[in-house]
C-alpha positions in Angstrom: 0.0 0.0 0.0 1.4 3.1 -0.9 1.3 5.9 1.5 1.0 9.7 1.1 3.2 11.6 3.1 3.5 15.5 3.7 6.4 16.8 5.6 5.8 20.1 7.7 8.8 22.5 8.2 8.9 24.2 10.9 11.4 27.5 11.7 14.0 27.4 13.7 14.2 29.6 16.9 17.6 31.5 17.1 19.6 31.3 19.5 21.1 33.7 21.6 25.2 33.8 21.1 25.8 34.6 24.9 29.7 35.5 23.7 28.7 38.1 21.4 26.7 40.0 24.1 29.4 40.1 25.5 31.7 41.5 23.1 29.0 43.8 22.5 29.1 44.6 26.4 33.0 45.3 26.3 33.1 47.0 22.8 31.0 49.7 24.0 32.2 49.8 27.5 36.1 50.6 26.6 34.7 52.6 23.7 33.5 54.7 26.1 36.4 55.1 28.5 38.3 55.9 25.7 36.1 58.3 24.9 36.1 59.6 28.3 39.6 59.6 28.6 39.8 61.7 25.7 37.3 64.2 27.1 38.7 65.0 30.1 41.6 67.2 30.7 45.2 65.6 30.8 46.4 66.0 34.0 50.6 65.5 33.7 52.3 64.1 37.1 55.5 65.7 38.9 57.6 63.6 41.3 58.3 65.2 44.3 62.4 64.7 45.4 64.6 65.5 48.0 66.9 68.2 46.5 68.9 71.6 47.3 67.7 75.0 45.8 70.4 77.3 45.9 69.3 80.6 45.7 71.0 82.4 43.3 71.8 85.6 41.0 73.9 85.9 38.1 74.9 89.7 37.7 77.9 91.1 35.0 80.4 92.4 36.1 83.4 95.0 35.4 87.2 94.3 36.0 88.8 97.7 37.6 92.5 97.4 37.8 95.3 99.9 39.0 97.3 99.9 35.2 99.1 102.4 33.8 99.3 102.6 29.5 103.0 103.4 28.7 103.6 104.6 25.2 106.7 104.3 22.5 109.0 107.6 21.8 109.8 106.4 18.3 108.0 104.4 15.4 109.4 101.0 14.2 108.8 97.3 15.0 108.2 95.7 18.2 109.8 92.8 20.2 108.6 91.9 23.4 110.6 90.0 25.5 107.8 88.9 28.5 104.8 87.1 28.7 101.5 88.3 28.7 100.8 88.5 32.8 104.5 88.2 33.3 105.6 90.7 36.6 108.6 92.8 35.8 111.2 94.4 37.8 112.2 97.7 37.5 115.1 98.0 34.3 114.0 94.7 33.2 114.4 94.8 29.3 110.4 94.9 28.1 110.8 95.3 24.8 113.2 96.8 21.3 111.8 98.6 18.9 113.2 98.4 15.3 112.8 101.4 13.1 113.7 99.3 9.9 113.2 96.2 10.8 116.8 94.7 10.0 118.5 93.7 13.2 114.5 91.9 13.8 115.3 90.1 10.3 118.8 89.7 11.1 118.2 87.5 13.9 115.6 85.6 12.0 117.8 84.6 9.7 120.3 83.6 11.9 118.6 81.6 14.7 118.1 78.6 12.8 114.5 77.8 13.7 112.8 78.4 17.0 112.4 75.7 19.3 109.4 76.1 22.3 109.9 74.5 25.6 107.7 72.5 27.5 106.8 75.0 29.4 105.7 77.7 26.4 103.7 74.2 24.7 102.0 74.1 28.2 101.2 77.5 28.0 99.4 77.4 24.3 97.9 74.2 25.4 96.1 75.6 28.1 95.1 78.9 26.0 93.2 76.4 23.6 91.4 74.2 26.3 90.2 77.3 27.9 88.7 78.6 24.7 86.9 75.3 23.8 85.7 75.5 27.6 83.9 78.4 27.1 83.4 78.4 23.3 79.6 79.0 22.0 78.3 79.7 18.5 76.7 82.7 19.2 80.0 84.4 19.9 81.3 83.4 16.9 83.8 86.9 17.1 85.2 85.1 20.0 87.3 83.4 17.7 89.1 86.0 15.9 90.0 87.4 19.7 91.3 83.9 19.9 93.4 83.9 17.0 94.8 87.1 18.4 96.3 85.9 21.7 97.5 82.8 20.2 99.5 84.9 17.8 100.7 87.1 20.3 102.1 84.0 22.6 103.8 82.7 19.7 105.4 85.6 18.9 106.5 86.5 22.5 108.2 83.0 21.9 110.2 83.9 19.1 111.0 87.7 20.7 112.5 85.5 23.7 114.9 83.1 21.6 115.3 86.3 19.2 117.0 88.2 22.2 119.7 86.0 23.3 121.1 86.9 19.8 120.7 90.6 19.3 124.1 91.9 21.0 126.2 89.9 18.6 124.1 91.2 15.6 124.7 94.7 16.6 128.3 94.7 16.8 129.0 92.8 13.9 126.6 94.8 11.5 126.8 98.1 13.1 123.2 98.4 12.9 122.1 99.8 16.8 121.6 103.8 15.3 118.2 102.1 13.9 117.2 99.7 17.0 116.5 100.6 20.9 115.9 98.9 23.9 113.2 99.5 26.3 113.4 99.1 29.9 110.4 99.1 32.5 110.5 102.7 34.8 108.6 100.8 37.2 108.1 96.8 38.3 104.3 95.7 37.6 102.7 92.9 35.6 102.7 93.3 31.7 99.2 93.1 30.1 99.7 93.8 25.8 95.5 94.4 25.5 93.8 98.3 25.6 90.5 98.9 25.8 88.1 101.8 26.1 88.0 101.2 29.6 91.7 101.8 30.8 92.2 103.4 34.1 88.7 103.1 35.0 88.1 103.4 38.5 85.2 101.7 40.9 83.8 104.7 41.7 83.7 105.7 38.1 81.9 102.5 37.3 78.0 103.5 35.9 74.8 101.8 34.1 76.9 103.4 30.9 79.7 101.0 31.6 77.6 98.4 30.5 77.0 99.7 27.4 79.1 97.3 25.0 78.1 98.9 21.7 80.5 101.7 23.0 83.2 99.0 23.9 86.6 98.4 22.1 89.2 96.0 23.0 93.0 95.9 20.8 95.5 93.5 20.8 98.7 95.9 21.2 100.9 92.9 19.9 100.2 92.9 16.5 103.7 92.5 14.6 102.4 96.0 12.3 105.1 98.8 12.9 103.9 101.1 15.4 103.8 105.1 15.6 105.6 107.6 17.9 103.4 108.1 21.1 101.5 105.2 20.4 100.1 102.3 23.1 102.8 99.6 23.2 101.9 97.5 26.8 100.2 98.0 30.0 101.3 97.7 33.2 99.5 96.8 36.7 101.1 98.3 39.5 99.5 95.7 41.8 97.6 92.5 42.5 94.8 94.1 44.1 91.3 94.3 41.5 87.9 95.0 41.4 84.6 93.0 40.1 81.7 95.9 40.0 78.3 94.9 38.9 74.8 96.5 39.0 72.7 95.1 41.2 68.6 94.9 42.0 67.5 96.6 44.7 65.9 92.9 46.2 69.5 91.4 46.0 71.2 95.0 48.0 68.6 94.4 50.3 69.8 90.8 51.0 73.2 91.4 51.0 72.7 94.7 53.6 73.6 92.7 56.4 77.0 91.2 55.0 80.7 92.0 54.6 81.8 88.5 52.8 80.4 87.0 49.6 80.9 83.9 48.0 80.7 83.6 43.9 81.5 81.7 41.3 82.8 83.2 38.1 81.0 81.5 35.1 83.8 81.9 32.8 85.9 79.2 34.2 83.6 77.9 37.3 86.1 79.6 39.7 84.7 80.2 43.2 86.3 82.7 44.9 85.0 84.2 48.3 86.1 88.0 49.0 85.3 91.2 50.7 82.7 93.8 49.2 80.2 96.6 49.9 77.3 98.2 48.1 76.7 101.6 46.9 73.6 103.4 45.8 74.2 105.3 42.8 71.1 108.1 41.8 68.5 104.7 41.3 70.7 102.4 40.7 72.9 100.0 43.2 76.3 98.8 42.9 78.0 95.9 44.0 81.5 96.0 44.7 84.1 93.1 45.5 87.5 93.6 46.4 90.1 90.8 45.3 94.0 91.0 46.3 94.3 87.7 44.1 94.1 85.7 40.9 94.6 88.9 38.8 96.7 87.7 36.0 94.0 84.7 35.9 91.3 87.5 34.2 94.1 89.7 32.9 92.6 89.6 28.8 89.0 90.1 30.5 87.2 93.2 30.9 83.9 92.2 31.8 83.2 88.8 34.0 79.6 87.4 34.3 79.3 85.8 38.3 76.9 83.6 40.2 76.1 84.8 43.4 74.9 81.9 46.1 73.3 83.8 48.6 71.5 80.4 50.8 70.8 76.7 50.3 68.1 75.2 51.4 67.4 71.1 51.6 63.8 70.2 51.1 61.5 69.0 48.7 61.5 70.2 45.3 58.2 71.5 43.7 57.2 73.5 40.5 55.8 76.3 41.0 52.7 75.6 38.4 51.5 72.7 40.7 50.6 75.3 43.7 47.2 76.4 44.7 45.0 77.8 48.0 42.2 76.7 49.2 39.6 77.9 52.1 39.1 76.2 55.3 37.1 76.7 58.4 39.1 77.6 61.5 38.1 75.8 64.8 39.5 76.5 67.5 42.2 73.6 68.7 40.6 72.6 72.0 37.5 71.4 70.4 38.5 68.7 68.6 38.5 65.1 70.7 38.5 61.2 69.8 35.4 59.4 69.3 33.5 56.4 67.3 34.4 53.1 67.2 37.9 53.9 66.6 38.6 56.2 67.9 39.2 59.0 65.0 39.5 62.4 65.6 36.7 64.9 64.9 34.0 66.8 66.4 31.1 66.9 67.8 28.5 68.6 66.1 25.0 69.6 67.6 22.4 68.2 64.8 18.5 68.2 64.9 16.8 65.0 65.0 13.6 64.9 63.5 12.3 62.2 65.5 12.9 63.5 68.9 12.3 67.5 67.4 15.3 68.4 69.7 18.9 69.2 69.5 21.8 66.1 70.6 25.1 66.0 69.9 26.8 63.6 66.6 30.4 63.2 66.3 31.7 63.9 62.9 35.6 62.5 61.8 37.1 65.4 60.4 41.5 65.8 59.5 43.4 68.6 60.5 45.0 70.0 57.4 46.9 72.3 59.5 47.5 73.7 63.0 48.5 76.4 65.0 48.3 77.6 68.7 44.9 78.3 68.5 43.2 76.8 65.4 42.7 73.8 63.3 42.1 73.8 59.8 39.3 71.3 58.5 37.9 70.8 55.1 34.8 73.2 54.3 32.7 70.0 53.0 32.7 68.2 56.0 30.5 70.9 57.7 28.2 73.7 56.7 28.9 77.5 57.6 26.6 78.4 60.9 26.9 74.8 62.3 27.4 74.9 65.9 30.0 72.5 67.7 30.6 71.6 71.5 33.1 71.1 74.0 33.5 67.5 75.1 34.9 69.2 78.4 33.0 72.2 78.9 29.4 73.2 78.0 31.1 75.8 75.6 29.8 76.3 71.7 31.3 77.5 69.0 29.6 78.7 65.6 31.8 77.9 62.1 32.2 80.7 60.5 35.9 81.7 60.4 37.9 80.9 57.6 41.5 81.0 56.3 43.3 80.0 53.5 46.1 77.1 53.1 48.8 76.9 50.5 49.3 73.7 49.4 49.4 70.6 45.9 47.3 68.1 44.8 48.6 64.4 45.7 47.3 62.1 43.3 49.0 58.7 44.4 45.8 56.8 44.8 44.6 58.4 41.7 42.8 60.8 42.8 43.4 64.5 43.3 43.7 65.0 47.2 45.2 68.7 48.6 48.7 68.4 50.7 49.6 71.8 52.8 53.3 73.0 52.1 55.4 75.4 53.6 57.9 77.3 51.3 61.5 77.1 52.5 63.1 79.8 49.6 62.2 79.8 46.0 63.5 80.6 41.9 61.5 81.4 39.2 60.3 77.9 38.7 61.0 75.8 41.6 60.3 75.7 45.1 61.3 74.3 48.1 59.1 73.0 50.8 59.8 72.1 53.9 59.9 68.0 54.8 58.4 66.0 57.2 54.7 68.2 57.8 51.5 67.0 59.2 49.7 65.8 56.5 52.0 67.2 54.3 54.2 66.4 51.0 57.1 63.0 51.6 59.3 61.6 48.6 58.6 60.4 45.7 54.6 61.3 46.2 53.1 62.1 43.0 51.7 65.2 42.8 49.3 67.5 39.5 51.9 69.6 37.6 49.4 72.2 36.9 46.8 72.8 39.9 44.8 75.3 37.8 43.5 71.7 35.6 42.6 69.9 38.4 38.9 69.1 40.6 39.7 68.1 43.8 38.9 64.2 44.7 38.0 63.8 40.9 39.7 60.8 39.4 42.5 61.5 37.4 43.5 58.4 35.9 
């Protein structure tokens, strides 16, 4: 028998895919911190360290000497005989002049090469370490002053060798009507620079001084023929110098009290510590420091830029950027007392219960951001302006209303912005140090919102 058959299809219920809820679920849950990451302001973090803040101020100053110019009485060639900061005695042999120049060529030709010492390769060694010490490319001219002085200790080199020769020149070609000798009138130290500033005195010293588009410096050893009457070397009658520099009126101030100064002079890192005293000049003040050494040190300098270190305070070290006030009320310090189950400390506030329609007292944990003889700070959102609080030992009240303000950061180790009070030790234009080891303060290493002015306090940062 053949049956008939008719299949019936029926649909298929879908089923839920559990895991791609889930993805769903995450997808748009990180999509959204993203996105709220992106929206909010970036907050950038400063570590707080343990570090000295010197306080300092860098001033220029002007070298004063005691030096005398002394000038040729004829034209001709020069030869000089000492070093640059070499002292002299009296009738020491400083320099010839040649009026023709044949006894200097004379000798040339017969020395048979020049040969320097250890002592003059030391010498030129040292002149080009201290240049590339203090070398920068926006002093480019520096070089060509450089050139200068390495010429000139070259050719005191050859005048030197040149000199042991000259007598048996002269007498054998009858040549002395044309060439002299110079001797010193006077012992000193020989300096062969002039400048615009010669002679100048400390009390002469004004804001014009400063004014280097008026300023000239020359090499007086320049192996050109020289005239009658003209500049041929200096001479400093003594050791003792002067640094004078204009100062601010803050930094006379600080120094009032004073009569020895420590400085180091940026040219070479020198520190030197040395007498001074500061003058008032119409509006503008002066410093002046006296120095009975280390003159033939700065003897081809004029002006010297120093750093004054006035104080040096250990703490911790803060940008300035990351500081901010905020208000708290002041209660007075013999209110506050233990209580709850542990034992925290607070105050006890007098409430209104609703049920009872009368006033009891409720302890409320509060933290002291600061304290003084007579007051506790405590944060204004713990308690509302006009609340009254009472004396666990007396029947006393006292109504919140005073308030003062708090300098302080915004920790932000547990990732949230919470205010730390600091106390400033001394301060630069950027930095400043706080004291260590507060109540409730700042320690090492805490983390701490580099610019307060983008930050909510107790909002999460990150």
């Amino acid at each position: 028998m053949q049956e008939n058959s008719k299949v019936v299809k029926f649909k298929k219920r879908r089923s839920i895919n559990i895991g791609v809820i889930i993805f769903i679920i995450i997808l748009i849950y990180t999509g959204l911190n993203v996105y709220l990451y992106l929206s909010k302001p970036q907050i950038s973090i400063f570590e707080v360290s343990e570090q000295p803040l010197s306080q300092e101020n860098i001033v220029q100053g002007v070298i004063t000497r005691e030096e005398k110019m002394i000038t040729t009485d004829r034209s001709g060639y020069v030869n000089y005989y000492f070093r640059e900061g070499a002292r002299v005695a009296k009738d020491s042999t400083i320099y010839s002049i040649d009026e023709s120049k044949k006894i200097y060529e004379k000798l040339t030709d017969t020395t048979g090469g020049i040969k320097f010492s250890k002592m003059d390769a030391a010498s030129i060694r040292k002149d080009i370490a201290k240049f590339q010490y203090t070398y920068q490319d926006s002093n480019y001219s520096d070089v060509y002053n450089f050139r200068d002085e390495i010429s000139a200790s070259i050719r005191n080199i050859l005048d030197v060798n040149l000199l042991s020769n000259m007598q048996e020149i002269i007498n054998s070609t009858g040549l002395s009507s044309n060439f002299g000798v110079v001797k010193a009138g006077e012992a000193g130290i020989i300096s062969y620079y002039s400048d615009t500033l010669d002679g100048l005195l400390p009390d002469n010293v004004a804001e014009a001084t400063f004014n280097m588009e008026q300023y000239e410096r020359k090499n007086l050893r320049t192996g050109e023929i020289i005239e009658n009457s003209q500049n041929v070397y200096k001479l400093l009658n003594e050791d003792h110098w002067n640094i004078v520099a204009p100062i601010s009126a803050e930094l006379a101030n600080q120094l009032q009290d004073r009569t020895m100064i420590t400085f180091t002079i940026t040219l070479d890192q020198f520190q030197v510590r040395a007498p001074f005293t500061v003058e008032k000049k119409g509006e503008s003040w002066f410093l002046n420091i006296a120095l009975d050494k280390y003159v033939t040190r700065y003897l081809r300098e004029r002006f010297l830029e120093i750093e004054i270190q006035l104080k040096k305070e250990s703490g911790l070290k803060i940008p300035k950027s990351a500081i901010t006030e905020k208000e708290f009320y002041m209660i007075p310090i013999e209110y506050f007392t233990n209580g709850g189950d542990s034992g925290e400390l607070g105050l006890v506030r007098e409430v209104y219960n609703e049920t009872t329609k009368a006033l009891e007292p409720r302890f409320t944990a509060c933290e002291i951001y600061y304290e003084d003889e007579t007051y506790g700070y405590v944060d204004k959102e713990t308690f509302g302006e006009n609340d009254f609080i009472l004396s666990d030992k007396t029947t006393d009240r006292f109504r919140i209303s005073l308030r003062g303000k708090l300098e302080g950061v915004y920790n932000v180790n547990k990732g949230y912005a919470v205010f730390r009070r600091i106390e400033r030790l001394s301060e630069n234009d950027e930095y400043v140090i706080v004291k260590k080891g507060t109540k409730r303060g700042l320690s090492v290493y805490d983390h701490i919102a580099l610019d307060a002015t983008k930050v909510i306090e107790s909002a999460v940062i990150y």
